[in-house]
N, CA, C and O atoms as CSV, one atom per row, in Angstrom:
chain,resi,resn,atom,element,x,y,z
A,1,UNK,N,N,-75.742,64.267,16.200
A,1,UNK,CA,C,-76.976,65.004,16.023
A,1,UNK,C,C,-76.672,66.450,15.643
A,1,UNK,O,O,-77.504,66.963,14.895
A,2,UNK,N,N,-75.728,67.139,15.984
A,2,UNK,CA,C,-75.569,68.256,16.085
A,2,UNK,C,C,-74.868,68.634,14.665
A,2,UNK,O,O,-74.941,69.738,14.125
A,3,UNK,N,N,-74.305,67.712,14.263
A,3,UNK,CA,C,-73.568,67.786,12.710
A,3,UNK,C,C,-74.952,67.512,11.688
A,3,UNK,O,O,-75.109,68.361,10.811
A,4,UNK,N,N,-75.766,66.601,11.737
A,4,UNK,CA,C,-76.532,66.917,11.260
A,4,UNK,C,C,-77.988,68.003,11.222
A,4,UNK,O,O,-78.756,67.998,10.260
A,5,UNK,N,N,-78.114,68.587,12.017
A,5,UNK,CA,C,-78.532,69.983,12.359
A,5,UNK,C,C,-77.754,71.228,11.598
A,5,UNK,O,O,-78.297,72.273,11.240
A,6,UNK,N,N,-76.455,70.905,11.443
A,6,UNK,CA,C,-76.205,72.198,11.140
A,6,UNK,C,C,-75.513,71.397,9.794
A,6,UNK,O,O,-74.526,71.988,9.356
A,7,UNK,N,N,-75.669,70.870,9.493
A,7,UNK,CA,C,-74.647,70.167,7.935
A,7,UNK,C,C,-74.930,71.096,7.059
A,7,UNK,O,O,-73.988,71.164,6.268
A,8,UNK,N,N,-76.263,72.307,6.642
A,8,UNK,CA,C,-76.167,72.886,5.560
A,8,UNK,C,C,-75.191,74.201,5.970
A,8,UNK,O,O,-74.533,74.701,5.058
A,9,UNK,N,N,-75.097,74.718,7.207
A,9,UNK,CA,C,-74.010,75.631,7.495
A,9,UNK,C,C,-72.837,75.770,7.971
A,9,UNK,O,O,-72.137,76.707,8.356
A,10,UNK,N,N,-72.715,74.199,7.832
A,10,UNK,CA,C,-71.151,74.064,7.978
A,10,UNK,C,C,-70.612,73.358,6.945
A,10,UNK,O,O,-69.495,72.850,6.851
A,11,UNK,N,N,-71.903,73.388,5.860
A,11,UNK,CA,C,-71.212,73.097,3.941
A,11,UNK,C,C,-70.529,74.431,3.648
A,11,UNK,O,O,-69.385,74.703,3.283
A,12,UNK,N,N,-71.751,75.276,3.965
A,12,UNK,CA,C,-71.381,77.215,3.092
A,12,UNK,C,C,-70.196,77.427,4.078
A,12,UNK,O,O,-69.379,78.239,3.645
A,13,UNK,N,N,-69.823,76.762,5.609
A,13,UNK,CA,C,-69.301,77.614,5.878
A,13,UNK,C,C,-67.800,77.299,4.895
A,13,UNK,O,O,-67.101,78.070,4.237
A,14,UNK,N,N,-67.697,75.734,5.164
A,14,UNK,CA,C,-66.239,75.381,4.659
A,14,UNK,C,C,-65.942,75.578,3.328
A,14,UNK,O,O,-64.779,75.718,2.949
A,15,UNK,N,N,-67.299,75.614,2.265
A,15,UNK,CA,C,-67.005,76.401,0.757
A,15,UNK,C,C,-66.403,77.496,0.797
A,15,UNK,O,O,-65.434,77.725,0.073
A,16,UNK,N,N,-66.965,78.491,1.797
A,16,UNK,CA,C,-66.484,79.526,1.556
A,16,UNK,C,C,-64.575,79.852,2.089
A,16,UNK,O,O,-63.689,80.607,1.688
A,17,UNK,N,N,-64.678,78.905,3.057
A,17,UNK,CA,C,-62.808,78.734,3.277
A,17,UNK,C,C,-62.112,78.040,2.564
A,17,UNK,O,O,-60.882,78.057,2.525
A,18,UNK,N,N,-62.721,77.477,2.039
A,18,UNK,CA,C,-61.897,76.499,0.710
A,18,UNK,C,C,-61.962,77.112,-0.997
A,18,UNK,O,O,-61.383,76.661,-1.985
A,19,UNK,N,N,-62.979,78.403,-0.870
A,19,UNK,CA,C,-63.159,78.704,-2.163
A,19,UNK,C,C,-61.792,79.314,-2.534
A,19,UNK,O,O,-61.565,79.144,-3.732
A,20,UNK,N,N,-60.957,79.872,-1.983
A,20,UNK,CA,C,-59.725,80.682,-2.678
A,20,UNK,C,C,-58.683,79.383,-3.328
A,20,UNK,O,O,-57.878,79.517,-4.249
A,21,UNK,N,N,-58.936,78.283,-2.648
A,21,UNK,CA,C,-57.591,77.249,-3.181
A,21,UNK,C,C,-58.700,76.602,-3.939
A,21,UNK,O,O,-59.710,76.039,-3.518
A,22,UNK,N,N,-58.205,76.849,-5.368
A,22,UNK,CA,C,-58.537,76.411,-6.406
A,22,UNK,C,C,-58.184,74.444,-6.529
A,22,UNK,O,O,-59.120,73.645,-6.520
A,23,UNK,N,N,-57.331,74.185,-6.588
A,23,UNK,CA,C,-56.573,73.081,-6.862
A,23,UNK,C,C,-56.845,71.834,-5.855
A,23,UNK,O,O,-56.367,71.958,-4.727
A,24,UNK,N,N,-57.493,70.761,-6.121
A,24,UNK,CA,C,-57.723,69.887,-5.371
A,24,UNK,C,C,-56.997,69.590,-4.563
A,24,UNK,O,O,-57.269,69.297,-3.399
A,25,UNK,N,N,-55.508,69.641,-5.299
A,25,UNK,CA,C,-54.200,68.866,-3.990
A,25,UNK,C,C,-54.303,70.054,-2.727
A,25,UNK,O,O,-54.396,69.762,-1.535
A,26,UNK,N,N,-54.270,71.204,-3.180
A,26,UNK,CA,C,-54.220,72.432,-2.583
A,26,UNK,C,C,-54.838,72.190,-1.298
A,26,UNK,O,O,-54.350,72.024,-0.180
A,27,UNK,N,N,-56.221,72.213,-1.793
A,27,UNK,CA,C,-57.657,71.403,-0.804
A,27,UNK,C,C,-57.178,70.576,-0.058
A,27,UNK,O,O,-57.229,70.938,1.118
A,28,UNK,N,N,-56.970,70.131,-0.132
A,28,UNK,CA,C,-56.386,68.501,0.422
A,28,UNK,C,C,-55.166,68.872,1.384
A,28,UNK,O,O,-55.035,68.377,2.503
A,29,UNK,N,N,-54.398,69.683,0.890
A,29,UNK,CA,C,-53.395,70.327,2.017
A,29,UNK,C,C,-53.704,71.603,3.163
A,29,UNK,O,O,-53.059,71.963,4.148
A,30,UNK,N,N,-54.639,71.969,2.726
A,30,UNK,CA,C,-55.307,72.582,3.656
A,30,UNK,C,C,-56.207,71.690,4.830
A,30,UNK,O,O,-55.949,71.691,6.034
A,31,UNK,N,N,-57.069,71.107,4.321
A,31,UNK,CA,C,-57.937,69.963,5.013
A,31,UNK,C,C,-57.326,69.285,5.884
A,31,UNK,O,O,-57.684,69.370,7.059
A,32,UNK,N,N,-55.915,68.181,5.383
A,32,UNK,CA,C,-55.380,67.339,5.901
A,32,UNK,C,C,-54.186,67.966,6.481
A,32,UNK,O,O,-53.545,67.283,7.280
A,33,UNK,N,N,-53.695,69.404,6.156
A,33,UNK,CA,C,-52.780,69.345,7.230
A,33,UNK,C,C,-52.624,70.673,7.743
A,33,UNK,O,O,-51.936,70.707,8.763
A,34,UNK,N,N,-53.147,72.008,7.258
A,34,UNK,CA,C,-53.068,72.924,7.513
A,34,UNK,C,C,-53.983,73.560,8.705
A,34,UNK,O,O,-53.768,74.602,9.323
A,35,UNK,N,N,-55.029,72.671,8.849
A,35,UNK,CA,C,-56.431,73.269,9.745
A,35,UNK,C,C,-56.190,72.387,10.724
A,35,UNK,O,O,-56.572,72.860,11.794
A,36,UNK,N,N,-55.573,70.959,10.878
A,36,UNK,CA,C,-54.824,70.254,12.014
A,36,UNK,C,C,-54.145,70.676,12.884
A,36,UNK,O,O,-54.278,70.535,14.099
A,37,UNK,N,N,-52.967,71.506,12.000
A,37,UNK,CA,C,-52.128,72.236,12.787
A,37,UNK,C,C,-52.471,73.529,13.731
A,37,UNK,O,O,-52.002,73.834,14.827
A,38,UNK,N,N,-53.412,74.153,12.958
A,38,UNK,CA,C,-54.017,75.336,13.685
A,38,UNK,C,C,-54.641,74.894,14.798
A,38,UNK,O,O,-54.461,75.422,15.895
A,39,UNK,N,N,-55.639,73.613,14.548
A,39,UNK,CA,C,-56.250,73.406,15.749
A,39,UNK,C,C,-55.569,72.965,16.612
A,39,UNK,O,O,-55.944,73.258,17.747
A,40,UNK,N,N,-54.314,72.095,16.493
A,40,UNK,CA,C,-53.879,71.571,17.860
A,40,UNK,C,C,-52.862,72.565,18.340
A,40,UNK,O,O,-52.173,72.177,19.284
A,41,UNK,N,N,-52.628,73.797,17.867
A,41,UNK,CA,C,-51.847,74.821,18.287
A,41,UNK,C,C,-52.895,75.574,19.528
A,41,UNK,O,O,-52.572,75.772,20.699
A,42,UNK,N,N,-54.499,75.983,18.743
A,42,UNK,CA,C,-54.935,76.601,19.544
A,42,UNK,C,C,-55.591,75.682,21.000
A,42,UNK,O,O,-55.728,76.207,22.105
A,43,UNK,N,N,-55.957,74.142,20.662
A,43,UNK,CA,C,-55.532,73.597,21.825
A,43,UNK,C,C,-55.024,73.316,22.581
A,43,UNK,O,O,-55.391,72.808,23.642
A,44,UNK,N,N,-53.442,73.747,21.980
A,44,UNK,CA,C,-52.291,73.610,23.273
A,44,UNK,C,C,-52.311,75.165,24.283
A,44,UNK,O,O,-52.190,75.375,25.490
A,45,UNK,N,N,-52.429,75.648,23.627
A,45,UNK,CA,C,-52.674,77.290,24.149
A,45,UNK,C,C,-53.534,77.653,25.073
A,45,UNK,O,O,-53.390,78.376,26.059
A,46,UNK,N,N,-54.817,76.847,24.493
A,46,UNK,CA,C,-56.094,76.844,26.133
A,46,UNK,C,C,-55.860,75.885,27.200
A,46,UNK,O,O,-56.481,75.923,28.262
A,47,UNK,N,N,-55.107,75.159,26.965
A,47,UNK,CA,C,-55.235,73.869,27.650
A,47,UNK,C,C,-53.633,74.372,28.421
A,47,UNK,O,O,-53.500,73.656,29.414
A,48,UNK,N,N,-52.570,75.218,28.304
A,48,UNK,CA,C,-52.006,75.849,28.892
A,48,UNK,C,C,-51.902,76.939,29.561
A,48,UNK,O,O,-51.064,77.403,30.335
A,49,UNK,N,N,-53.264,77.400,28.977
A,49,UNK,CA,C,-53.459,78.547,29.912
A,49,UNK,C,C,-54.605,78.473,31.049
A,49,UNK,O,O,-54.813,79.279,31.956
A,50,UNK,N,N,-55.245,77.353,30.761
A,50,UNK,CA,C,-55.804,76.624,32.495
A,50,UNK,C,C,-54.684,76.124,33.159
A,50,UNK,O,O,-54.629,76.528,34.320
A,51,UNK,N,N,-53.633,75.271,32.778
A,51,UNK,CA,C,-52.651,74.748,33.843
A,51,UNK,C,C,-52.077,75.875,34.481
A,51,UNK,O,O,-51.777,75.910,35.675
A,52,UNK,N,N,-51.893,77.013,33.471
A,52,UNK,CA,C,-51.217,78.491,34.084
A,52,UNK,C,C,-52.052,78.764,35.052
A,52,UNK,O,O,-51.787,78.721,36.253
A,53,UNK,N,N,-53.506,79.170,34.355
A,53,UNK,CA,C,-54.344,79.599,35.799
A,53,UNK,C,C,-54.384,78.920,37.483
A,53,UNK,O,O,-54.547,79.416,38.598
A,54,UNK,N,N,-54.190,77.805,37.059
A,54,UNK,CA,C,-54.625,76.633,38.060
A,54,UNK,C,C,-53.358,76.875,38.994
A,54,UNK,O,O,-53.455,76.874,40.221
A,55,UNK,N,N,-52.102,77.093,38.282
A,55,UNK,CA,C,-50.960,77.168,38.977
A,55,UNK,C,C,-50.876,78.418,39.653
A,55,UNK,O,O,-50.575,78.376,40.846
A,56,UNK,N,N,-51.124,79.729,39.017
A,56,UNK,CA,C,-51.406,81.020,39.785
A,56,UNK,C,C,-52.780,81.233,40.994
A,56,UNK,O,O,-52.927,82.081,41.873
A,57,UNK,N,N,-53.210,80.657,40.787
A,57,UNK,CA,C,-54.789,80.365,41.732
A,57,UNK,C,C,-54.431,79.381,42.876
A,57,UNK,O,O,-55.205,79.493,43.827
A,58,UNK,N,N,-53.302,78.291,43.061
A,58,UNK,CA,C,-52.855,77.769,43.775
A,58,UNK,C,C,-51.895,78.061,44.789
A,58,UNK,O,O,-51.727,77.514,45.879
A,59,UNK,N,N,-51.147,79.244,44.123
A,59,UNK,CA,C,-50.387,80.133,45.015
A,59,UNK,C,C,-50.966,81.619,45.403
A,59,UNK,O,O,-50.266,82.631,45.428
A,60,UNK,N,N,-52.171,81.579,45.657
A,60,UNK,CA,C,-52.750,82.280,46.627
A,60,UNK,C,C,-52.370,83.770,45.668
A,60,UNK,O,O,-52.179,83.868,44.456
A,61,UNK,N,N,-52.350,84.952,46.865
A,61,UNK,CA,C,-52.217,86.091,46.879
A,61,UNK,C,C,-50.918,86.570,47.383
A,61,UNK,O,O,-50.571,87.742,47.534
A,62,UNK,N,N,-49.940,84.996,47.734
A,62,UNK,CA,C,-48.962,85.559,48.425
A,62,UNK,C,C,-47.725,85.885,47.574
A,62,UNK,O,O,-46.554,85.727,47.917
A,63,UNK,N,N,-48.248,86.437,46.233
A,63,UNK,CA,C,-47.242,86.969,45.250
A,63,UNK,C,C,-46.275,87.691,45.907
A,63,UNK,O,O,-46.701,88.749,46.371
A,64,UNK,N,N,-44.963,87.433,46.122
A,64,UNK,CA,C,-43.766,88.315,46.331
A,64,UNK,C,C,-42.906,88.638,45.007
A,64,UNK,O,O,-42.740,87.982,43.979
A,65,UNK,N,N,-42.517,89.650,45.338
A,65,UNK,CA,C,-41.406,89.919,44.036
A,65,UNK,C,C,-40.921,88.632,43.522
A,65,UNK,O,O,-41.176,88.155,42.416
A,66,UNK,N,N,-40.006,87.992,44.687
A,66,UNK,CA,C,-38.877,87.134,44.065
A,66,UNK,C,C,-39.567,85.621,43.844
A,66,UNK,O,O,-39.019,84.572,43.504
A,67,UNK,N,N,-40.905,85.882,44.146
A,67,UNK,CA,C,-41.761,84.521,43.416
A,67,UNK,C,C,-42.450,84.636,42.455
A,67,UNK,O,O,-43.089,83.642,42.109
A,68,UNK,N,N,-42.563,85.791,41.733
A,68,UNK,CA,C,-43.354,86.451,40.407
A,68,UNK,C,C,-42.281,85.779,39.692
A,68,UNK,O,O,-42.499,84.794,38.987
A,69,UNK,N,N,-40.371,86.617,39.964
A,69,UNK,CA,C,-39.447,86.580,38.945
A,69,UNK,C,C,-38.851,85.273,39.238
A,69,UNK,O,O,-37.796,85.112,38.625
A,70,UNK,N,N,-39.259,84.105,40.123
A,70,UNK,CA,C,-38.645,82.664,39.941
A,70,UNK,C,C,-39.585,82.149,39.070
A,70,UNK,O,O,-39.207,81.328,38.235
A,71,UNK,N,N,-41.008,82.564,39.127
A,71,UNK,CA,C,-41.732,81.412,38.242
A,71,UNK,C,C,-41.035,81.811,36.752
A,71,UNK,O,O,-41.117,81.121,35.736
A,72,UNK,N,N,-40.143,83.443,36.923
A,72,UNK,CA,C,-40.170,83.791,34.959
A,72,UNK,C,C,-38.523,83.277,35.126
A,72,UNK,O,O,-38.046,82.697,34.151
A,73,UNK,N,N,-37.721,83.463,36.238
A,73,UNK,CA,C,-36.259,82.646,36.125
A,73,UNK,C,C,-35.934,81.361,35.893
A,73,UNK,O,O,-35.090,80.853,35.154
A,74,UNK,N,N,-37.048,80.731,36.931
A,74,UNK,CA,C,-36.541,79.283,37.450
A,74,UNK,C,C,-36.783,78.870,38.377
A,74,UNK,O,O,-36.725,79.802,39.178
A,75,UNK,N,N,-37.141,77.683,39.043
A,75,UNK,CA,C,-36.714,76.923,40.301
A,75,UNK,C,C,-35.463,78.213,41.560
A,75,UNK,O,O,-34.422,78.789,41.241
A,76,UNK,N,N,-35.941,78.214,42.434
A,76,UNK,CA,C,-34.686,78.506,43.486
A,76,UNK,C,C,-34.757,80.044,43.029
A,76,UNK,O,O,-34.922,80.649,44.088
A,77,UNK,N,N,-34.720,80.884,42.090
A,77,UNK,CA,C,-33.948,82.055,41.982
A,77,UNK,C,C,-34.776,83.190,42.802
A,77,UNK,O,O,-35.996,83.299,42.679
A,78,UNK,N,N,-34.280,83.723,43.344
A,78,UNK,CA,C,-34.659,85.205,44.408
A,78,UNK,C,C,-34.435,85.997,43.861
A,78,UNK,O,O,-33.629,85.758,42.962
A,79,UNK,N,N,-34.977,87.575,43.976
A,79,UNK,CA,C,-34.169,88.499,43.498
A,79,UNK,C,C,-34.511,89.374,44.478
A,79,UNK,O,O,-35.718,89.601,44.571
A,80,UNK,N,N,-33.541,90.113,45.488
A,80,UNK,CA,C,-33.395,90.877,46.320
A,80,UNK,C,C,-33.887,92.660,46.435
A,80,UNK,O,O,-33.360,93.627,45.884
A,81,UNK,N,N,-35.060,92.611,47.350
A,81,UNK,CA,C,-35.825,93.530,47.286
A,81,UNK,C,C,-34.998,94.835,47.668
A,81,UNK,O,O,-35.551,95.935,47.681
């Protein structure tokens, strides 16, 4: 429903992102693989930065030094206050 509601502004919108590549194949490499990639980049990015949140929100407030610099070291590592 919602694609057809907006089908006349999401014609102009994609003319107007497709107007610089002249060349059908061009088109076609943009479409089929260039706007894929973007999107599942910027979905990996949100969808990692809730697991981040979820993981910082789970360990409370009881941020210590040497548990700030294990989550950026590693497993196990301390670093002595």
């Amino acid at each position: 429903i919602l694609m057809i509601l907006l089908a006349k502004p999401l014609t102009i919108v994609a003319g107007v992102c497709l107007k610089p590549f002249m060349d059908p194949l061009l088109k076609l490499l943009v479409v089929m693989i260039a706007t894929p990639i973007i999107m599942n980049a910027f979905q990996l990015w949100v969808t990692d930065n809730f697991i981040k949140k979820r993981e910082y929100a789970d360990q409370g407030d009881n941020f210590s030094r040497g548990s700030v610099t294990s989550l950026l070291v590693g497993d196990g590592a301390r670093v002595s206050q």
